[in-house]
N, CA, C and O atoms as a GROMACS GRO file, in nm:
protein
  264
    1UNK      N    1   2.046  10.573   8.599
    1UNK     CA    2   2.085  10.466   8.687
    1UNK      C    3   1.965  10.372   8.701
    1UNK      O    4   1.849  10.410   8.692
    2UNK      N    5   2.001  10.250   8.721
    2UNK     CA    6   1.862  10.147   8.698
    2UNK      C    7   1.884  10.069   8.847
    2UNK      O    8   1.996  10.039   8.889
    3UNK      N    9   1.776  10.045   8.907
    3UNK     CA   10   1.765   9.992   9.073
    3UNK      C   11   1.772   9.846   9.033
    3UNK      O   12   1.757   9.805   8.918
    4UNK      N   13   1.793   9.782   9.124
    4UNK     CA   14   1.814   9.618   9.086
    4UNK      C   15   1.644   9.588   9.161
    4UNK      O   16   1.635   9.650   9.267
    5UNK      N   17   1.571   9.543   9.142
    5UNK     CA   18   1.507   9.462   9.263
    5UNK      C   19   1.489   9.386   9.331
    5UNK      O   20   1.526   9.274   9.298
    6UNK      N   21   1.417   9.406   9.470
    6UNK     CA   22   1.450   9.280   9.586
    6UNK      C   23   1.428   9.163   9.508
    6UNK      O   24   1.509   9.070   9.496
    7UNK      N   25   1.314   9.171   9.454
    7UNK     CA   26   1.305   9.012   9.404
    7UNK      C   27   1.394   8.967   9.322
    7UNK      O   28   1.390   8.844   9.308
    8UNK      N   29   1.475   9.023   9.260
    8UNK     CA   30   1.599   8.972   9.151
    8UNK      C   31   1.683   8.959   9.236
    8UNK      O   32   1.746   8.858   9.202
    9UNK      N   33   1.742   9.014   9.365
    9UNK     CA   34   1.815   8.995   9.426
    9UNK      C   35   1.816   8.842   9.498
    9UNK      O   36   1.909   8.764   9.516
   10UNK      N   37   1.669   8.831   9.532
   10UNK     CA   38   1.644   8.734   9.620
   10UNK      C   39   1.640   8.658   9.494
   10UNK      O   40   1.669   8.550   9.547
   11UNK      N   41   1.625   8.625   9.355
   11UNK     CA   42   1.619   8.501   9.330
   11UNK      C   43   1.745   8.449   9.279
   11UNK      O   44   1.748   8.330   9.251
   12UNK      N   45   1.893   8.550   9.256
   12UNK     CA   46   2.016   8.533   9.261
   12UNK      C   47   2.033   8.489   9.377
   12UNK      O   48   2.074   8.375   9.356
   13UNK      N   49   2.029   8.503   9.481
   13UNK     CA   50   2.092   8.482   9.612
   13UNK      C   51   2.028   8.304   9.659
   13UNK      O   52   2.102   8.216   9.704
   14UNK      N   53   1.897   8.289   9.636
   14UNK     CA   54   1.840   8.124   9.622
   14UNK      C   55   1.903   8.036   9.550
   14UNK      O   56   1.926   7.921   9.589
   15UNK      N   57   1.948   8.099   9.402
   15UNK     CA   58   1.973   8.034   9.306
   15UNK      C   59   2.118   7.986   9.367
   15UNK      O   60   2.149   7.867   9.366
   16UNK      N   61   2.201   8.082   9.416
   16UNK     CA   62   2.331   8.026   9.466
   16UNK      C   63   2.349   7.937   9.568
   16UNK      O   64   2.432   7.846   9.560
   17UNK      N   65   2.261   7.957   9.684
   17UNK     CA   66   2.203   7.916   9.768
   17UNK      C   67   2.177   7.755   9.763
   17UNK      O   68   2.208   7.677   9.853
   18UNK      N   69   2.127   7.729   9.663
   18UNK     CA   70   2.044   7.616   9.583
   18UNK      C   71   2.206   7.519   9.515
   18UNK      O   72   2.224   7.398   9.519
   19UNK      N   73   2.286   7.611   9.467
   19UNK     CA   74   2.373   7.553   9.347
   19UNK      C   75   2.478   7.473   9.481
   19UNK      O   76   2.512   7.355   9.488
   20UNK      N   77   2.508   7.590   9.578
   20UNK     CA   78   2.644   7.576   9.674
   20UNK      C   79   2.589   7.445   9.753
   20UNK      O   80   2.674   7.386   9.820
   21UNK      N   81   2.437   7.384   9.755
   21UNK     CA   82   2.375   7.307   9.851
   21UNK      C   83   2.377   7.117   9.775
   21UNK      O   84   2.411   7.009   9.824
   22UNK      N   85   2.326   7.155   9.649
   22UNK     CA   86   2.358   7.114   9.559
   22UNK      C   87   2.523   7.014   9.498
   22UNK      O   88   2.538   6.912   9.431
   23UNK      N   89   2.596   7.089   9.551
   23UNK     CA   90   2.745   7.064   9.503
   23UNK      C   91   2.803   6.968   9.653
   23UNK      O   92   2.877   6.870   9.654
   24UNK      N   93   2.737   7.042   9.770
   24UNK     CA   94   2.789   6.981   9.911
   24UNK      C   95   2.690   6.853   9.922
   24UNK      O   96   2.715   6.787  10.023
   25UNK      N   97   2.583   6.800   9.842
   25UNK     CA   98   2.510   6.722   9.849
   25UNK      C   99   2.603   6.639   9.764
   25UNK      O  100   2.671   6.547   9.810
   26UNK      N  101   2.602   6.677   9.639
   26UNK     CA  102   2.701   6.574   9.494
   26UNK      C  103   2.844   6.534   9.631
   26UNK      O  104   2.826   6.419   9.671
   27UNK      N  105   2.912   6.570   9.669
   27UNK     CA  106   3.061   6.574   9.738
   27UNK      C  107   3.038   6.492   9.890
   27UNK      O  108   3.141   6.446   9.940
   28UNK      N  109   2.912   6.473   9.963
   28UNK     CA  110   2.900   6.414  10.044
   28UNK      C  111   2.875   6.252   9.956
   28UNK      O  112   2.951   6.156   9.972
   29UNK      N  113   2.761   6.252   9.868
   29UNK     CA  114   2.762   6.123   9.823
   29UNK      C  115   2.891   6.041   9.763
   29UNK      O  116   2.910   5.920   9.778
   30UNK      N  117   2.968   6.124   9.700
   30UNK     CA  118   3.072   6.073   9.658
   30UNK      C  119   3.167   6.049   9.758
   30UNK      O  120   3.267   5.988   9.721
   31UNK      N  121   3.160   6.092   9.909
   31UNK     CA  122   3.246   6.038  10.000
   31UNK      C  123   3.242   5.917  10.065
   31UNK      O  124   3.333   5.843  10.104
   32UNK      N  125   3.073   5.905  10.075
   32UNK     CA  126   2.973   5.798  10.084
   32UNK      C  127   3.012   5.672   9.975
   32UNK      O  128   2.982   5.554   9.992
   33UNK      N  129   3.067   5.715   9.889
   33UNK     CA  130   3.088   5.600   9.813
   33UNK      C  131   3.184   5.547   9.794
   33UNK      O  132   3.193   5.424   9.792
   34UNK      N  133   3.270   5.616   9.779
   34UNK     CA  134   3.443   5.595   9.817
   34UNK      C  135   3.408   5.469   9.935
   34UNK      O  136   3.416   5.347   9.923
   35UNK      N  137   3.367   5.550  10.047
   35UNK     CA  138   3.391   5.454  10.172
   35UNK      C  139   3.314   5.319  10.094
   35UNK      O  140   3.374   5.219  10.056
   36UNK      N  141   3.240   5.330  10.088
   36UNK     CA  142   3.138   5.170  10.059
   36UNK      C  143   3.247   5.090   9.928
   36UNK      O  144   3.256   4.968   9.912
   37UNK      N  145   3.299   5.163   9.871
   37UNK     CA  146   3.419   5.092   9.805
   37UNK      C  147   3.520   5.032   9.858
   37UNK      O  148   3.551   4.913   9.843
   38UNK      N  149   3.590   5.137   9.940
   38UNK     CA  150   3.715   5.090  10.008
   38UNK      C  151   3.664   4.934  10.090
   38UNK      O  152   3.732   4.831  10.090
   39UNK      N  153   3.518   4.952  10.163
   39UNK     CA  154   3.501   4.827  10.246
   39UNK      C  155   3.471   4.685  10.233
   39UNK      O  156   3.470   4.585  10.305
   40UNK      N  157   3.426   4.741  10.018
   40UNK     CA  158   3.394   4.597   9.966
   40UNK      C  159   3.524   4.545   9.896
   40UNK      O  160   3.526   4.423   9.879
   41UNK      N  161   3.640   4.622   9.849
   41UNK     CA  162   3.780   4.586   9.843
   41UNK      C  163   3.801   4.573   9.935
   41UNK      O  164   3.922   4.569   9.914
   42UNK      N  165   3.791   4.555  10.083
   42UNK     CA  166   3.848   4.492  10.149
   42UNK      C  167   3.789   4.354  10.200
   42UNK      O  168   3.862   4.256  10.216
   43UNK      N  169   3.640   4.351  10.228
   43UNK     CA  170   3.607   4.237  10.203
   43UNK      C  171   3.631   4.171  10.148
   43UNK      O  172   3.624   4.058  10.196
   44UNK      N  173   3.677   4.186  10.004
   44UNK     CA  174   3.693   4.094   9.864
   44UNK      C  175   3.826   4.087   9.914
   44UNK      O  176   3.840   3.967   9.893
   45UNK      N  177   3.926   4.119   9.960
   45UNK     CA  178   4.064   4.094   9.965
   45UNK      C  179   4.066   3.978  10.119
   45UNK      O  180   4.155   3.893  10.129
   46UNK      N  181   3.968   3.991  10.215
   46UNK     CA  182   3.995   3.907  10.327
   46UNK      C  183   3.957   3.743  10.256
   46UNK      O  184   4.003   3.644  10.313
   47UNK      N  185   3.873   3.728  10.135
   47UNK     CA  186   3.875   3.634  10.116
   47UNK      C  187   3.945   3.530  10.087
   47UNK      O  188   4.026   3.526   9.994
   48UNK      N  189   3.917   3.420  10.176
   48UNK     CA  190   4.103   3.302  10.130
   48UNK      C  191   4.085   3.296   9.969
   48UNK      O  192   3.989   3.337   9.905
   49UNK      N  193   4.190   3.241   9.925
   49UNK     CA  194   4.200   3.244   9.759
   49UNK      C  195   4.153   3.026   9.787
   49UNK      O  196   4.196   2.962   9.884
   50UNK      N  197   4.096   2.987   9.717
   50UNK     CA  198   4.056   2.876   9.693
   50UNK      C  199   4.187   2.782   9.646
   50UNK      O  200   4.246   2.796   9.539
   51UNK      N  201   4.209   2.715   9.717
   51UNK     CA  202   4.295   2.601   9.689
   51UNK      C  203   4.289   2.526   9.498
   51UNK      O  204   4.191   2.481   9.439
   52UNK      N  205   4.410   2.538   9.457
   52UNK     CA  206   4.427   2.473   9.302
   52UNK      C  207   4.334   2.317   9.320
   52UNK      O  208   4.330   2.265   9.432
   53UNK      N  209   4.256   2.245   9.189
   53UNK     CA  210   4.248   2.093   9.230
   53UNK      C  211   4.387   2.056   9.172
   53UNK      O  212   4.471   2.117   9.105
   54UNK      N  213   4.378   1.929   9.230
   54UNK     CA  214   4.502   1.824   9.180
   54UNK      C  215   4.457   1.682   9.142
   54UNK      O  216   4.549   1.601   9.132
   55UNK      N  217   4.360   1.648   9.124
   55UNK     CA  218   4.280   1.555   9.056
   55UNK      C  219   4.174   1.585   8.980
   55UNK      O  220   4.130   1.699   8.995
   56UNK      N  221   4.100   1.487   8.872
   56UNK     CA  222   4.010   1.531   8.844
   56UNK      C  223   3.999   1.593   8.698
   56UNK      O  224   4.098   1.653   8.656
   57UNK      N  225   3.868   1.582   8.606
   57UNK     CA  226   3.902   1.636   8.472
   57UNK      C  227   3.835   1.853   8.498
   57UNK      O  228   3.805   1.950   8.428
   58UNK      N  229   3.843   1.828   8.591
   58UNK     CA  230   3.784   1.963   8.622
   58UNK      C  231   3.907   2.063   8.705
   58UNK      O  232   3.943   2.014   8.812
   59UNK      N  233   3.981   2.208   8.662
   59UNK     CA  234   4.044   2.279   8.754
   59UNK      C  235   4.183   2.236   8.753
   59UNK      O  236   4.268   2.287   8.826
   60UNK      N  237   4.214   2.112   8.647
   60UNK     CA  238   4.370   2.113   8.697
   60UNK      C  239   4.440   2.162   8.572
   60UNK      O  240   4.563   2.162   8.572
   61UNK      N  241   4.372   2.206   8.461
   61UNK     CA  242   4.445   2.209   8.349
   61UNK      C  243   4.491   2.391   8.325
   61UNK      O  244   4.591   2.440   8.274
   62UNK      N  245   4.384   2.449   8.380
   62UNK     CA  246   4.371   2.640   8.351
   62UNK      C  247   4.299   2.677   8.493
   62UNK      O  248   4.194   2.636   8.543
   63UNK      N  249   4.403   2.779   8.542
   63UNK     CA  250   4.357   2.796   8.701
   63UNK      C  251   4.272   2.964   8.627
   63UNK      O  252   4.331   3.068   8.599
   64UNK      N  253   4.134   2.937   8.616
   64UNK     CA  254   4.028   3.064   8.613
   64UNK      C  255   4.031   3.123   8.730
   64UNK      O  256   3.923   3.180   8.724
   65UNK      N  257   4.085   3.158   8.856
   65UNK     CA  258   4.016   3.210   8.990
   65UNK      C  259   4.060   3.332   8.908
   65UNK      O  260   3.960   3.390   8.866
   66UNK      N  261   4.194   3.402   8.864
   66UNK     CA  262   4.240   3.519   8.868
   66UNK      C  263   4.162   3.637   8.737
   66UNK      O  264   4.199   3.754   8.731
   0.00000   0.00000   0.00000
């Protein structure tokens, strides 16, 4: 029969320790970012859409806003 030792134990148990801390760090930022998304699509959506021109050799021929 072969004994495990503390220290192998303890550096499995860090290592998981480390990975599970790791993963809740990756999953907080990505919630963090979502939000900062959702708020700049919505900024970008409160913006008025710019009026077409109707004179002018500029804006009346191909409407670029979209």
């Amino acid at each position: 029969m072969s004994s495990v030792s503390p220290a192998a134990v303890n550096a499995a148990s860090n290592a998981t320790l480390a990975s599970v801390q790791g993963t809740a760090s990756v999953l907080v930022l990505k919630k963090a970012l979502d939000t900062q998304v959702a708020g700049a699509v919505q900024l970008i959506q409160s913006l008025p859409q710019p009026a077409l021109a109707t004179s002018g050799a500029l804006g009346t021929r191909v409407n670029t806003y979209a």
